[in-house]
C-alpha positions as a Markdown table, in Angstrom:
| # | Residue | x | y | z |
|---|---|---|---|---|
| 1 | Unk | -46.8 | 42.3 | -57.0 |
| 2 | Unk | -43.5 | 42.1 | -55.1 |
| 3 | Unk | -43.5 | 45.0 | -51.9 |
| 4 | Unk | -40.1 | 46.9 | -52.1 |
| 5 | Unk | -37.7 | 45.9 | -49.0 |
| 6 | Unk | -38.0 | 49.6 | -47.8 |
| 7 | Unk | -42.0 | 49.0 | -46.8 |
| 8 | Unk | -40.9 | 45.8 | -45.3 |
| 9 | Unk | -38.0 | 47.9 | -43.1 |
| 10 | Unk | -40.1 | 50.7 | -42.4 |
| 11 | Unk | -42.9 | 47.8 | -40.9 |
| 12 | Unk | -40.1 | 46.3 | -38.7 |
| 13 | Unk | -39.0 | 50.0 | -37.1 |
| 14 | Unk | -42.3 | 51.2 | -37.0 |
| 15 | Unk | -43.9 | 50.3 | -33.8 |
| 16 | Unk | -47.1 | 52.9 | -34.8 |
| 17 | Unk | -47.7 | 51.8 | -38.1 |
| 18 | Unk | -47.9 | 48.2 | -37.2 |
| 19 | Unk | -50.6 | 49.0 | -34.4 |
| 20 | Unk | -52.5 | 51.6 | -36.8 |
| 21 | Unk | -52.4 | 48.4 | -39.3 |
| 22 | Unk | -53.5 | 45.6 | -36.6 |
| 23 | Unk | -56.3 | 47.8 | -34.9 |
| 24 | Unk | -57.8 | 48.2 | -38.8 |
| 25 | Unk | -57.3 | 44.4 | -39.6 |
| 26 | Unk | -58.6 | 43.0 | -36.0 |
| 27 | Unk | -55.1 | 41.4 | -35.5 |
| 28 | Unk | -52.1 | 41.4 | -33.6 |
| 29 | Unk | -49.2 | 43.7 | -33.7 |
| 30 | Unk | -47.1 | 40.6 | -33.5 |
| 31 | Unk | -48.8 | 39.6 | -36.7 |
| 32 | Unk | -48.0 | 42.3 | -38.6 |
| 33 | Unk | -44.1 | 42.8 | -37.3 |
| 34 | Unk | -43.1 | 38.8 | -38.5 |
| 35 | Unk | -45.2 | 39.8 | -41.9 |
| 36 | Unk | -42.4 | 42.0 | -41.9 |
| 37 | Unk | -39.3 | 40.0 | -40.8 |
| 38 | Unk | -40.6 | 37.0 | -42.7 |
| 39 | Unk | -41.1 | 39.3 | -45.8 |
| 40 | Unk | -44.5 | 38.1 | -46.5 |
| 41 | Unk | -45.4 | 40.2 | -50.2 |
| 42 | Unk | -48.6 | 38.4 | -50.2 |
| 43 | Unk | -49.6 | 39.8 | -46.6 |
| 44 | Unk | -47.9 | 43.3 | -46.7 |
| 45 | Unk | -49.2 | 43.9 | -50.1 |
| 46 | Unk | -52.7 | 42.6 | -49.4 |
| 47 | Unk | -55.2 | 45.3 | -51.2 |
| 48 | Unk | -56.2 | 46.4 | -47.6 |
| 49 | Unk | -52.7 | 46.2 | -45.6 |
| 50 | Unk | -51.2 | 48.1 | -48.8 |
| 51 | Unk | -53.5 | 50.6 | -48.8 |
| 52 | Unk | -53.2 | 51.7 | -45.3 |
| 53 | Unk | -49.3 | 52.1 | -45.3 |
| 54 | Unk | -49.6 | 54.3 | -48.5 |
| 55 | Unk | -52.4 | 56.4 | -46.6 |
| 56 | Unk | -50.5 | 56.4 | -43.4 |
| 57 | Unk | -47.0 | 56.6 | -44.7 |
| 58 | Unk | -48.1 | 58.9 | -48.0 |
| 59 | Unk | -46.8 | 56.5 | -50.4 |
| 60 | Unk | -47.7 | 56.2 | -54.0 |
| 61 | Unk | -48.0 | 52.8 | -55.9 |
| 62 | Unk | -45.0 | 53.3 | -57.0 |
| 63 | Unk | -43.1 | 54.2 | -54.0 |
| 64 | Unk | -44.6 | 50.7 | -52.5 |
| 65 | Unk | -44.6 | 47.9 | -55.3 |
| 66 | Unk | -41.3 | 46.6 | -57.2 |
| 67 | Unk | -41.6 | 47.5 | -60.9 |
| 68 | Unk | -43.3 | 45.2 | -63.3 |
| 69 | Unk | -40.7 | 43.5 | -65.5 |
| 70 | Unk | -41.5 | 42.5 | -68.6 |
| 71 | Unk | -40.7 | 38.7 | -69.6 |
| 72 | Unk | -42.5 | 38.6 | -72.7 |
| 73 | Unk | -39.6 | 40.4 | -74.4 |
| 74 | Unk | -39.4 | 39.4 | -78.2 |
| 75 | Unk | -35.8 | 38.9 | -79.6 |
C-alpha cells in the first residue's frame, strides 16, 4: 500500500517522531529522516514503522495509506 505524502512530510519535520521510531526499531534517526526524503512506501509503511506513527501521531488506516483503486473494473 502506497503511504500518503502527508506521513512522509510530517517524518521529514518531525525531529521526535523520527527518534520515537528509531529507538523502537534499533536504528538511526538518520535512517528514518532519508526513508522520508527518499519516500520509501515499503519502509515508512512497514507493519511495525506504520503502526507506530498511527499510535504516536493518532492516525487511522485511512488517514495513513493511499486508497485502494480498483483496476479490475469491467466495461
Amino acid at each position: 500500500m502506497k503511504v500518503k505524502e502527508e506521513i512522509f512530510n510530517i517524518l521529514r519535520h518531525n525531529y521526535d517522531l523520527r527518534k520515537v521510531i528509531s529507538d523502537k526499531i534499533k536504528n538511526r534517526e538518520s535512517t528514518v529522516y532519508m526513508w522520508s526524503v527518499r519516500k520509501q512506501h515499503n519502509k515508512v509503511g512497514h507493519l511495525i514503522v506504520a503502526g507506530i506513527i498511527m499510535k504516536e501521531m493518532k492516525l487511522s488506516k485511512k488517514d495513513f495509506f493511499e486508497p485502494k483503486i480498483n483496476t479490475d473494473v469491467k466495461q
